[in-house]
C-alpha positions in Angstrom: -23.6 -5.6 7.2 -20.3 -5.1 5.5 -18.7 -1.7 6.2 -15.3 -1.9 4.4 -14.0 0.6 2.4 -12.5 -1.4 -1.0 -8.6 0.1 -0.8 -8.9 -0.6 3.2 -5.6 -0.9 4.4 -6.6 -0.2 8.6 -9.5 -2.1 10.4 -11.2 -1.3 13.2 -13.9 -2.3 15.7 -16.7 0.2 16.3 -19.4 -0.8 19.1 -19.0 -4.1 17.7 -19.0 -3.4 13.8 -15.6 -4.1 12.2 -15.4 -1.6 10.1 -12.2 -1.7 7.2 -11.2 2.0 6.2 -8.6 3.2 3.7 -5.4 5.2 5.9 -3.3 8.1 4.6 -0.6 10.1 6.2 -0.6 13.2 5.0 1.1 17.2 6.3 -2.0 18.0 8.6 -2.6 19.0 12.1 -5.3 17.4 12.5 -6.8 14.0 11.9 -9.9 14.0 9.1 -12.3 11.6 8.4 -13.9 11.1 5.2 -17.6 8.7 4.6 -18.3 8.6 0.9 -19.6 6.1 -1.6 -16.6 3.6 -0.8 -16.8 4.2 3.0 -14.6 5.3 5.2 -10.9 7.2 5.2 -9.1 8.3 7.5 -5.8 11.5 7.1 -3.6 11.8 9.9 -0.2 13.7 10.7 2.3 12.3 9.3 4.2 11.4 12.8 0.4 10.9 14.8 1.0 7.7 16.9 -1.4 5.1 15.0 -2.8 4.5 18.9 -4.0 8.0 19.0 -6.0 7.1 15.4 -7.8 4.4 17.1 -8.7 6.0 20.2 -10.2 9.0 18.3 -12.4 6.5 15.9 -13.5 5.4 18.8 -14.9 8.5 19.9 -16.6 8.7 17.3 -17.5 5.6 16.5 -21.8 6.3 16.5 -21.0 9.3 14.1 -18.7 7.2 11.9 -21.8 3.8 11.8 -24.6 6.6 11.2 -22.7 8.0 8.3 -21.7 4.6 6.9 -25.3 3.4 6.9 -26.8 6.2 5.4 -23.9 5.9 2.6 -25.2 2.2 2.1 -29.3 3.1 2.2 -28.8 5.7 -0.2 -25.8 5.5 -2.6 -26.5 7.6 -5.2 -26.9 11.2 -3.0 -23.1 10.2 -2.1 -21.5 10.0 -5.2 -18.7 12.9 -5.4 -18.5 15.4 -8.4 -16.4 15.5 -10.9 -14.8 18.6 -9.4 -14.7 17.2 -5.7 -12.4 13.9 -7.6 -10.5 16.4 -8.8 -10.1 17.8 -5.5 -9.0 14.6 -4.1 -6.5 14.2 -6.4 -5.1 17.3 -6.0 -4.6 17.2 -2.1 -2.9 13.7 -2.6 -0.6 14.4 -5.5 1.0 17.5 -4.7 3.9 19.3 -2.5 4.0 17.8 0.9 1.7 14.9 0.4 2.8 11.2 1.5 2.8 7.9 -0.1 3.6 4.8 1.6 7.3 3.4 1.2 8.4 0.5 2.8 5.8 0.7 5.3 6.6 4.3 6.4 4.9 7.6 4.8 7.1 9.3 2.2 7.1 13.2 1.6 6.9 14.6 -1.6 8.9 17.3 -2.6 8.8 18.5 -5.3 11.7 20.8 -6.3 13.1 21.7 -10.3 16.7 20.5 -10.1 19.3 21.7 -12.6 21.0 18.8 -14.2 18.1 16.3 -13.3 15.8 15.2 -16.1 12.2 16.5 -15.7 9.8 14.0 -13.3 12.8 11.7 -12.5 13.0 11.7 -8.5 15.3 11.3 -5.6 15.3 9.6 -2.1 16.8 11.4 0.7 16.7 11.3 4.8 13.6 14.5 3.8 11.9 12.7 1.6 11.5 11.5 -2.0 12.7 14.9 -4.5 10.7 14.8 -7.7 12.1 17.1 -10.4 8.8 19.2 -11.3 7.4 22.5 -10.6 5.7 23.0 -7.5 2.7 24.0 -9.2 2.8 20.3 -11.3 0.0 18.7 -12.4 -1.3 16.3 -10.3 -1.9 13.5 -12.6 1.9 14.3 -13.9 3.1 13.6 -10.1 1.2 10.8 -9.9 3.4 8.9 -12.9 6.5 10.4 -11.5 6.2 8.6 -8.1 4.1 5.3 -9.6 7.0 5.2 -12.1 9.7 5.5 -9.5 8.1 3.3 -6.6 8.2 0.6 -9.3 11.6 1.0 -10.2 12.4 1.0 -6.5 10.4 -2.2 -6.4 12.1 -4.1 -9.0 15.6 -3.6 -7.6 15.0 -4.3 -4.0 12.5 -7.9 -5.1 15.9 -8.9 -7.3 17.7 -8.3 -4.2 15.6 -10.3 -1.8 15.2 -13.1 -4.2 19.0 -13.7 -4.5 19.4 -13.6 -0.9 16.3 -16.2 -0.5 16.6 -18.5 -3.4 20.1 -20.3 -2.3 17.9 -20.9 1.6 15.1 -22.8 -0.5 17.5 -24.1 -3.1 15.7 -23.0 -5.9 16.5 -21.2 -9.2 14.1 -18.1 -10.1 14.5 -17.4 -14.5 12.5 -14.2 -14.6 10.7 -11.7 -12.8 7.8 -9.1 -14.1 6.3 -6.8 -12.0 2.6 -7.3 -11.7 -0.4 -4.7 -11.4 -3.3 -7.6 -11.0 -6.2 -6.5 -8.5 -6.1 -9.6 -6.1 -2.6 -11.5 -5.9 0.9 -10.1 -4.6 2.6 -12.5 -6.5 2.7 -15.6 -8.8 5.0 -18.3 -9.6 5.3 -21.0 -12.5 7.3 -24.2 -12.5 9.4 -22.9 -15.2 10.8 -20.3 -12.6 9.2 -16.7 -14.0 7.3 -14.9 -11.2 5.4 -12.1 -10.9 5.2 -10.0 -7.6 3.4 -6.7 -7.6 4.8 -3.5 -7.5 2.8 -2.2 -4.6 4.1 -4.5 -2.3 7.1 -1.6 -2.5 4.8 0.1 -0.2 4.7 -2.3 2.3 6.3 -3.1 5.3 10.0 -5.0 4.9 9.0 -7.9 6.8 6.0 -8.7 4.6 7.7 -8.5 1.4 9.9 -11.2 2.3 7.1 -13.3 3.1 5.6 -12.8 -0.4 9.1 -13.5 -2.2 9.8 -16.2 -0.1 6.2 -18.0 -0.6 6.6 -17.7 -4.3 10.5 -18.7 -4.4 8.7 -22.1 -2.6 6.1 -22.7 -5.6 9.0 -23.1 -7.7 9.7 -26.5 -5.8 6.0 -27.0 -4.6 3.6 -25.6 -7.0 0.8 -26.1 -4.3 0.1 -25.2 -0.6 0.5 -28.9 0.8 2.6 -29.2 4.2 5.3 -29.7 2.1 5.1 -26.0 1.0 4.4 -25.0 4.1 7.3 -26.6 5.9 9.3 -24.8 2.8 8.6 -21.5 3.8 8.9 -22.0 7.7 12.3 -23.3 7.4 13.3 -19.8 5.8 11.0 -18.1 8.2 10.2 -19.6 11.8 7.2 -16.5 12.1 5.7 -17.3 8.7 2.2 -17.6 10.4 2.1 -14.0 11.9 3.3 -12.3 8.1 1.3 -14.1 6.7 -1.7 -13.4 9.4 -0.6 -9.6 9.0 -0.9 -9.5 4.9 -4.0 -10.5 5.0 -4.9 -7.7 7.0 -3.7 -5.7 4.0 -5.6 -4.6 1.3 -3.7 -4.3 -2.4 -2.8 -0.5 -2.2 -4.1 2.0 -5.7 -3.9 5.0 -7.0 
């Protein structure tokens, strides 16, 4: 039986069931957990020890399997209202929530600035300063980090693929950011690649590997040995990132 929530981005192992759930940080006391149609997620404190996550799914692991089973015998008695979705999206895209930047949760906060244009944001050591009214629409938050995240994201992938393409002696044309539902990235002998913007969110270490796998295509467009050898000679722990992204799951909305 497959218990894996589709936007899992943690995995566990419950009395023997791996079970894949979807992780957010949030500005909580306390750690929630969530079984609905899609399975299971999981809000912590933003600074909770991901060691002290585990250990309480594990206490309560038999609540966690009886909830997910029932979710998959009987679907349709699940299914959230339109008014809980709206809910959801209120307690994720507001004042003091977190999204994931470079592999560490991101506070918003969101504070009217004179002189900065409405919904344009901000990084600082407190978090990322979005230029809306406290009492913002969530939906209107939402494209105000989305669009900043993937501007973020664009500058730092030019950055990295300068700095690998001279170590694989290749020549990248052309880069679009990508928002397809299974791939990180993609590469064509012509030298355009694609890499996608979520991968923003992601730790440092794994966004190298994706640059530096598709900056290879570009001189093996397959994943013979000869690839391989490509990418390990820019990275000797190639194996392990690429071990860890597949324990990732493409981050949405």
């Amino acid at each position: 039986m497959t218990l894996s929530h589709p936007q899992a981005n943690r995995e566990c192992l419950l009395d023997g069931q791996r079970v894949g759930y979807r992780f957010e940080r949030a500005q909580r006391k306390t750690l929630g957990l969530r079984v609905g149609p899609q399975g299971l997620t999981v809000r912590a404190p933003t600074r909770l020890a991901q060691a002290e996550v585990e250990r309480f799914l594990l206490s309560k692991a038999r609540w966690i399997l009886d909830k997910l089973r029932q979710v998959q015998a009987h679907p349709a008695a699940c299914l959230p209202t339109p008014e809980q979705l709206a809910a959801q999206l209120a307690a994720r895209w507001r004042a003091g929530a977190c999204v994931d930047y470079l592999g560490q949760p991101l506070q918003l906060l969101l504070e009217p600035t004179a002189g900065q244009a409405p919904g344009s944001a901000r990084l600082s050591a407190s978090g990322l300063h979005l230029a809306l009214a406290p009492e913002s629409a969530p939906e209107r938050v939402r494209r105000a980090v989305c669009t900043w995240l993937q501007h973020s994201a664009y500058s730092l992938y030019v950055q990295r693929l300068q700095h690998f393409a001279p170590q694989l002696g290749v020549q990248w044309r052309s880069l679009k950011l990508s928002n397809a539902g299974t791939r990180w990235g993609s590469a064509k002998a012509d030298g355009s690649l694609r890499l996608h913007w979520r991968l923003i969110q992601l730790q440092p270490h794994l966004i190298d590997y994706v640059v530096v796998h598709e900056l290879a295509h570009l001189r093996e467009m397959n994943h013979s040995p000869a690839f391989w050898q490509l990418v390990q000679g820019v990275l000797p722990d190639q194996i392990e990132r690429r071990r860890a992204l597949k324990q990732v799951q493409l981050p949405s909305d």
